[in-house]
C-alpha distance (Angstrom), angle and dihedral (degrees) to the residues before:
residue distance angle dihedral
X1 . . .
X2 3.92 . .
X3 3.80 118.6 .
X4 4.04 115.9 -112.8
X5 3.56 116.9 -119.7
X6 3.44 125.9 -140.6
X7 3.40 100.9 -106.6
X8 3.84 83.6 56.4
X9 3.63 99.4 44.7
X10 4.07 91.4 53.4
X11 3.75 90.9 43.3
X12 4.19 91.1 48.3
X13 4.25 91.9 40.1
X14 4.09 114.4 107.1
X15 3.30 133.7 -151.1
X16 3.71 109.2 -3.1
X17 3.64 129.0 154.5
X18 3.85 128.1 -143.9
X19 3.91 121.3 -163.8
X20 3.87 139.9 176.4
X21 3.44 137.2 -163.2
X22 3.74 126.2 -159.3
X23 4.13 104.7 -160.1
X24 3.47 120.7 -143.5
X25 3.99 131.3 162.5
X26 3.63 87.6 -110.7
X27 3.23 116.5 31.0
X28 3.49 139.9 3.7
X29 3.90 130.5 -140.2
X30 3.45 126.0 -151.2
X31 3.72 130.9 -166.0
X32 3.89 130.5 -174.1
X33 3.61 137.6 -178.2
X34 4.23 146.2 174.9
X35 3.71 93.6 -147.3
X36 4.06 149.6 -41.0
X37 4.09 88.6 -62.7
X38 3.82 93.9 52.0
X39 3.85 110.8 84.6
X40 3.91 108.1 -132.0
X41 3.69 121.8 -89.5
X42 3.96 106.7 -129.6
X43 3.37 125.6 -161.7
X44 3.95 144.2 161.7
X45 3.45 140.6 -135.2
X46 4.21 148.2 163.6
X47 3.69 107.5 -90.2
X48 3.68 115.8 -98.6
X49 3.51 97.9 16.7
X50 3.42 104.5 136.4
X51 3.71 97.8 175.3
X52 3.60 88.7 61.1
X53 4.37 91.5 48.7
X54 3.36 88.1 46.1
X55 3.78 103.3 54.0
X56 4.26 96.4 37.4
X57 3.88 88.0 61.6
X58 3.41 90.8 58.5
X59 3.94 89.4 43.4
X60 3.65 81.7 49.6
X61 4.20 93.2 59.9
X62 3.70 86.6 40.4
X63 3.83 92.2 53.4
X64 3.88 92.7 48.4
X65 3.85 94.6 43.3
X66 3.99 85.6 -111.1
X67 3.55 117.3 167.7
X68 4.50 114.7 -110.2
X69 4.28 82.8 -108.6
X70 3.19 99.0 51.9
X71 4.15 119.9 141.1
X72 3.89 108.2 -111.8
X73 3.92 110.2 -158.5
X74 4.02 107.3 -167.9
X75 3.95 139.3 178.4
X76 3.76 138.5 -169.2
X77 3.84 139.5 165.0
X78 3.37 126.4 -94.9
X79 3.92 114.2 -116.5
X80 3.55 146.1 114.8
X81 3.97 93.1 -21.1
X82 3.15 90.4 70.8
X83 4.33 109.1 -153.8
X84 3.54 95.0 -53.7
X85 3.93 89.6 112.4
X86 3.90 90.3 42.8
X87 3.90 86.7 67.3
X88 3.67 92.2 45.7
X89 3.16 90.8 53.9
X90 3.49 98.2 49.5
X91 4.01 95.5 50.4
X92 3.72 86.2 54.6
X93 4.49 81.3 57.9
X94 3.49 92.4 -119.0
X95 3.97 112.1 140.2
X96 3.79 99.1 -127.5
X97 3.68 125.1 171.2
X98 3.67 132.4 -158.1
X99 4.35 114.3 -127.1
X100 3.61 123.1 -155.8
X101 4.12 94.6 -124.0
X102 4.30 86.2 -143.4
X103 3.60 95.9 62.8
X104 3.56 97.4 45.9
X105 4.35 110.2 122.7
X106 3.76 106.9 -105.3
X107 4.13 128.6 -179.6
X108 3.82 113.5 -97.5
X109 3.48 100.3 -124.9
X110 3.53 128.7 116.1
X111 3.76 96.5 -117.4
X112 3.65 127.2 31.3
X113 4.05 132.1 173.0
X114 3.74 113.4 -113.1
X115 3.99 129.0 -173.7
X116 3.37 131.5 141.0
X117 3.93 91.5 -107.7
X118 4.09 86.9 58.2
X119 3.88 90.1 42.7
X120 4.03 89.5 54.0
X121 3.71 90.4 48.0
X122 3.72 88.9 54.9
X123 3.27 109.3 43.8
X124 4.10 95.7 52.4
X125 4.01 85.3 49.1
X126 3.90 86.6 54.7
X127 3.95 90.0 42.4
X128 3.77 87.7 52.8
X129 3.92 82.8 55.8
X130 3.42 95.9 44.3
X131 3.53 95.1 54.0
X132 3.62 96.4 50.8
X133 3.50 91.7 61.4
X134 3.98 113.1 -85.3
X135 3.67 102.5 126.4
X136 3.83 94.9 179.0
X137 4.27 96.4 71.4
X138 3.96 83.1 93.6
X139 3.75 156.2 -49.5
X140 3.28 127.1 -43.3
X141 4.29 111.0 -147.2
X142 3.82 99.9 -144.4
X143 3.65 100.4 -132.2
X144 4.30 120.1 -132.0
X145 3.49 125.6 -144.2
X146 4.02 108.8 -104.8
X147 3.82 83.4 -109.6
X148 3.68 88.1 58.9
X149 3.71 90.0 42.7
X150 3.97 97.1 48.0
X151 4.34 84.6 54.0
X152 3.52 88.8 64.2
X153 3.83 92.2 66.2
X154 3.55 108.4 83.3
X155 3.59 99.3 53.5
X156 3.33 101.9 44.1
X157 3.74 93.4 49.4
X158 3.84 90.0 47.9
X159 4.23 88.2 48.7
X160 4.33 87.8 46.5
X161 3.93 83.1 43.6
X162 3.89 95.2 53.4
X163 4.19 87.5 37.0
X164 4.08 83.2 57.7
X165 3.81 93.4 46.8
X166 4.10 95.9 54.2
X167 3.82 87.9 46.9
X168 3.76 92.6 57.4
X169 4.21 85.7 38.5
X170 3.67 76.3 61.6
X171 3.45 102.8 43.8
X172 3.98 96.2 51.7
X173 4.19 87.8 43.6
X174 3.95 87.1 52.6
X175 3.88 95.3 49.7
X176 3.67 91.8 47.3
X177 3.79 87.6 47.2
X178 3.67 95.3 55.7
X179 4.11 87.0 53.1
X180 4.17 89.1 48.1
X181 3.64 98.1 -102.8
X182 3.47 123.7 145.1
X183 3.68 122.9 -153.1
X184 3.94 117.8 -160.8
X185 3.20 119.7 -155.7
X186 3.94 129.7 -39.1
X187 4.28 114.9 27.5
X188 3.79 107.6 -108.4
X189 3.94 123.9 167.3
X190 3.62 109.9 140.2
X191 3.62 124.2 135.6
X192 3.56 116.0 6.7
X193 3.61 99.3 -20.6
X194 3.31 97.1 112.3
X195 4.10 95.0 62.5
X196 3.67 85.6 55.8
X197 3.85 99.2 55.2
X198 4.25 108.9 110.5
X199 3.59 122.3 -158.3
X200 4.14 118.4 -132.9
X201 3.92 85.0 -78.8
X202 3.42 99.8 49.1
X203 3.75 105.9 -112.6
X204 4.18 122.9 106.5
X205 3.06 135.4 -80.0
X206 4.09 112.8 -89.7
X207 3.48 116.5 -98.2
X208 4.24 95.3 -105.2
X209 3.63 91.4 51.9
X210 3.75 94.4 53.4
X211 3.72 90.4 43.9
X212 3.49 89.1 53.2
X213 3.76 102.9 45.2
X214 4.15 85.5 48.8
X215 3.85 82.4 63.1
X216 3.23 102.7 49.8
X217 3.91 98.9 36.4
X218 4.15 85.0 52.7
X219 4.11 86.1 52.2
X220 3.86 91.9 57.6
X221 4.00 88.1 45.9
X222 3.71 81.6 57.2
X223 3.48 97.5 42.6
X224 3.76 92.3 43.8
X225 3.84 85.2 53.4
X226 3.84 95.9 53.5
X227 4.01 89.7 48.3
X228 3.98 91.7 56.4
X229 3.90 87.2 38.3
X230 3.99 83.9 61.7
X231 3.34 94.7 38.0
X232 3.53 99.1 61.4
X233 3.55 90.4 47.8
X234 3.54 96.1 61.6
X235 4.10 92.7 41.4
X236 4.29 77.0 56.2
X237 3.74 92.1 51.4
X238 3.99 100.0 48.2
X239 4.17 84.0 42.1
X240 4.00 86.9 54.5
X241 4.08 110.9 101.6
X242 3.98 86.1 -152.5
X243 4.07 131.5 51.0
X244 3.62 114.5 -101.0
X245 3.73 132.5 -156.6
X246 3.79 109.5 -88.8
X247 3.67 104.3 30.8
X248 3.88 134.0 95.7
X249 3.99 122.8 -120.0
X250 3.95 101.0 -41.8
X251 3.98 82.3 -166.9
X252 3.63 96.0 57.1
X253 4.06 91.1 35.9
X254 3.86 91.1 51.0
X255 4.21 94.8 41.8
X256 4.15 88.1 52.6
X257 3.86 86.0 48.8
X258 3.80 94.3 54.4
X259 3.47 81.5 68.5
X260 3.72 122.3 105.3
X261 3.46 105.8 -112.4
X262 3.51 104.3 16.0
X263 3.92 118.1 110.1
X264 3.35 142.6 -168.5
X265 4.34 111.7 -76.6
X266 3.78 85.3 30.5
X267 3.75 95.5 58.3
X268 4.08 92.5 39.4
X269 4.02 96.1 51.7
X270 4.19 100.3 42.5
X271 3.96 81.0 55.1
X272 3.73 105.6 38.4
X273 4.41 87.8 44.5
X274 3.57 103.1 18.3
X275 4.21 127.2 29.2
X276 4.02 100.9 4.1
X277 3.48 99.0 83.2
X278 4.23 117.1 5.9
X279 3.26 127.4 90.9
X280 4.36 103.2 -127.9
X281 3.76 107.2 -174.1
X282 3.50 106.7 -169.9
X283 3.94 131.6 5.1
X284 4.10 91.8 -100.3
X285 4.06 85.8 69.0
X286 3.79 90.7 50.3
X287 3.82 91.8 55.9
X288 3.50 81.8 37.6
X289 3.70 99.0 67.4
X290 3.45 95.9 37.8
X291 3.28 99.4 57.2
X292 3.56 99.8 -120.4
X293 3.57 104.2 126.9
X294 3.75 134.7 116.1
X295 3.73 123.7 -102.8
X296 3.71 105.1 -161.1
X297 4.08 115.4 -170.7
X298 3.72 109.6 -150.0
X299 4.41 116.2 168.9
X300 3.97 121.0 140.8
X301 3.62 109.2 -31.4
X302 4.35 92.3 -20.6
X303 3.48 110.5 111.2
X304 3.73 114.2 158.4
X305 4.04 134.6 123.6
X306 3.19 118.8 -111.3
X307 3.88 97.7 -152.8
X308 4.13 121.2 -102.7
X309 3.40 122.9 -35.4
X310 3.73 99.0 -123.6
X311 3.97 90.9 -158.0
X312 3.70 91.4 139.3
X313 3.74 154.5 79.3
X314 3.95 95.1 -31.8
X315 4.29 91.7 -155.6
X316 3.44 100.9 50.3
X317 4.21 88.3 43.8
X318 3.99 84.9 67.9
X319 3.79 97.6 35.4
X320 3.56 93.5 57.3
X321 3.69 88.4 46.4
X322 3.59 95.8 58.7
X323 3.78 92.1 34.3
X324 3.99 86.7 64.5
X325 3.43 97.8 45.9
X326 3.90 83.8 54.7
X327 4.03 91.7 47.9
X328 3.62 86.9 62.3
X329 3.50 95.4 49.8
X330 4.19 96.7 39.2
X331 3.61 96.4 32.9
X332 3.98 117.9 39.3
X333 3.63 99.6 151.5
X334 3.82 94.9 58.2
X335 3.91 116.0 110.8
X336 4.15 85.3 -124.0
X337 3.71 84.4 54.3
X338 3.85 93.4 51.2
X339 3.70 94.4 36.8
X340 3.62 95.7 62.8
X341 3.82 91.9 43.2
X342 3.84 93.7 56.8
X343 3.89 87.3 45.8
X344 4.43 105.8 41.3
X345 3.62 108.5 -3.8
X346 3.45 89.8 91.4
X347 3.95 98.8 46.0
X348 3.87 135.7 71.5
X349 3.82 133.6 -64.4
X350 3.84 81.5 -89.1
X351 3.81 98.3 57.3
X352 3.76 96.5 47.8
X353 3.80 88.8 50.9
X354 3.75 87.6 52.9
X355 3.61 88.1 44.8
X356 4.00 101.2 48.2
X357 4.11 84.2 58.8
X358 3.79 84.9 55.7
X359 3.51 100.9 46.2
X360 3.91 88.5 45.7
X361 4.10 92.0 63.1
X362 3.42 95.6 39.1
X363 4.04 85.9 52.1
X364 4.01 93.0 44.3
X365 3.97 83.2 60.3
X366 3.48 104.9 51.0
X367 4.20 91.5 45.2
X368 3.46 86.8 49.7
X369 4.01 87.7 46.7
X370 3.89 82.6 44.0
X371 4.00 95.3 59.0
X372 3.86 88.4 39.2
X373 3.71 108.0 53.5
X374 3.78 101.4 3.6
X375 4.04 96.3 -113.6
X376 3.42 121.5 149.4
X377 4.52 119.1 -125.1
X378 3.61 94.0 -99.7
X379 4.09 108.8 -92.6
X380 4.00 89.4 13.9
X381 3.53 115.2 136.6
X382 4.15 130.9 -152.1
X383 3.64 119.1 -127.1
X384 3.50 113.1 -98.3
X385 3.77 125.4 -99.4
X386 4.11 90.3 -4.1
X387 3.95 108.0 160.5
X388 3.48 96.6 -168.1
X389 3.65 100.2 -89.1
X390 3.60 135.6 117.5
X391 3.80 114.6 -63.4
């Protein structure tokens, strides 16, 4: 018996229904087809109304003469909604998939139409594609469990939490600024400090100004509170001897912290975004993700790189940054250690830049090679008399 292609196995398949949905906060607009020859049923609807999504598929099968059982393959972008609708959808036992809206194909020219009726059209032509086989129309968003989801929370509210406190750091600095005074080093205005602040003349600050610094000096004491708050919560979860509800894989958290050089909030965030829950198959899908890859440019006679791609997880792209800076600091007999000191240690501010992004891919592969199989980074060395606990 000869195997099908896919060409044949697309031409051959029956009564299957594609459909797209272009989210909006609004409205929603849905778009569903039979094949390339069949021009795209459009239709609109209030956003989140599920009611509504469910019954115009079925319209939908009933329009094209579909049987009830009919497959339903459908696609929308990621955004705002988060995957919410994705597990709708997939209740309802329609084979939905999640696309990364920036690699979507788009024409070349400098001007193109867009509208949510055009992007409906589009993405159920590139579904059709999908299905059939060409893997390379787009992006796929690899979707986590809501588990997986909800152990993403407490780091990324403590990293929002310290983004808010360096804004109002900034804030204070810049109000001082405008009155000529200069603040060295770290932010301090408890007590009475602020009564003894002097403007470039001499005299005090006006009476609105001071009220207004109090304000937002006692909003970084609360913000400041919140942080530690969180902290200590997380300290409490990797000091726990059993899982708890809300955290990522303690195992994995606690074997990457055995590690020399690997602390605390570096340990917790490559888990909770990066190895706790996907599925990497090979070490070109870790770089992958992290968007540590090479983008080489190569037309005619050009042939230059055009550094990495950076079309990844954004957090775990800095982490792993500063995580190899720190592996050359923590662990200097480590062959990733001496590798990049044969190759940039010797060259200029602009090698070892090129060289830290290196190291950091080639470091994101053997941790995830670490978690997998239990092997060491050759050279790397565990922190002495670690217990498994918090550091």
């Amino acid at each position: 018996m000869t195997k099908k292609t896919t060409q044949e196995h697309v031409t051959q398949t029956e009564s299957v229904l594609y459909a797209a949905i272009e989210l909006s906060g609004g409205k929603w607009k849905m778009a569903f087809t039979t094949g390339p020859a069949q021009k795209p049923r459009l239709r609109t609807i209030n956003a989140g109304d599920l009611d509504r999504c469910r019954s115009e598929v079925e319209r939908a099968k009933e329009r094209f003469g579909l049987p009830e059982q009919c497959p339903v393959h459908c696609c929308f972008e990621a955004g705002r909604d988060g995957f919410w609708p994705h597990r709708f959808l997939t209740e309802l036992g329609i084979d939905n998939v999640v696309v990364d809206s920036s690699s979507i194909e788009v024409n070349r020219r400098a001007r193109r139409a867009k509208a949510d009726k055009l992007d409906a059209v589009s993405l159920v032509r590139m579904r059709m594609r999908y299905s059939a086989g060409d893997h390379k129309v787009w992006g796929v968003v690899n979707v986590p469990s809501e588990e997986d989801e909800d152990n993403r929370q407490l780091h990324r509210e403590l990293a929002s939490l310290q983004q808010e406190v360096n804004r109002v750091c900034s804030r204070i600095r810049g109000l001082l600024s405008t009155n000529g005074i200069r603040v060295k080093g770290a932010l301090n205005l408890s007590g009475t400090r602020i009564d003894s602040l002097r403007k470039w003349n001499g005299k005090p600050l006006l009476p609105g100004l001071q009220q207004r610094i109090r304000r937002e000096w006692a909003h970084l004491e609360f913000l400041k509170e919140r942080i530690g708050e969180l902290q200590r919560q997380r300290r409490t979860a990797l000091s726990a001897e059993s899982q708890s509800e809300g955290t990522p894989d303690l195992a994995k958290i606690r074997q990457l912290l055995s590690l020399q050089g690997v602390g605390e909030v570096t340990a917790w965030l490559l888990v909770a975004e990066f190895f706790g829950w996907r599925q990497f198959q090979n070490r070109r899908q870790v770089g992958s993700l992290a968007g540590l890859t090479p983008t080489p440019y190569q037309s005619g006679d050009k042939n230059f790189e055009q550094g990495i791609s950076k079309a990844g997880v954004v957090p775990v792209r800095k982490i792993a940054i500063e995580l190899a800076w720190g592996w050359l600091r923590y662990q200097p007999r480590s062959e990733l250690t001496l590798w990049y000191e044969r190759r940039f240690a010797c060259g200029g501010k602009k090698a070892r830049k090129v060289g830290i992004v290196a190291l950091a891919r080639k470091l994101l592969i053997e941790l995830w090679r670490y978690l997998e199989t239990g092997a060491l980074p050759a050279g790397a060395e565990l922190k002495k008399n670690f217990a498994g606990k918090a550091a």
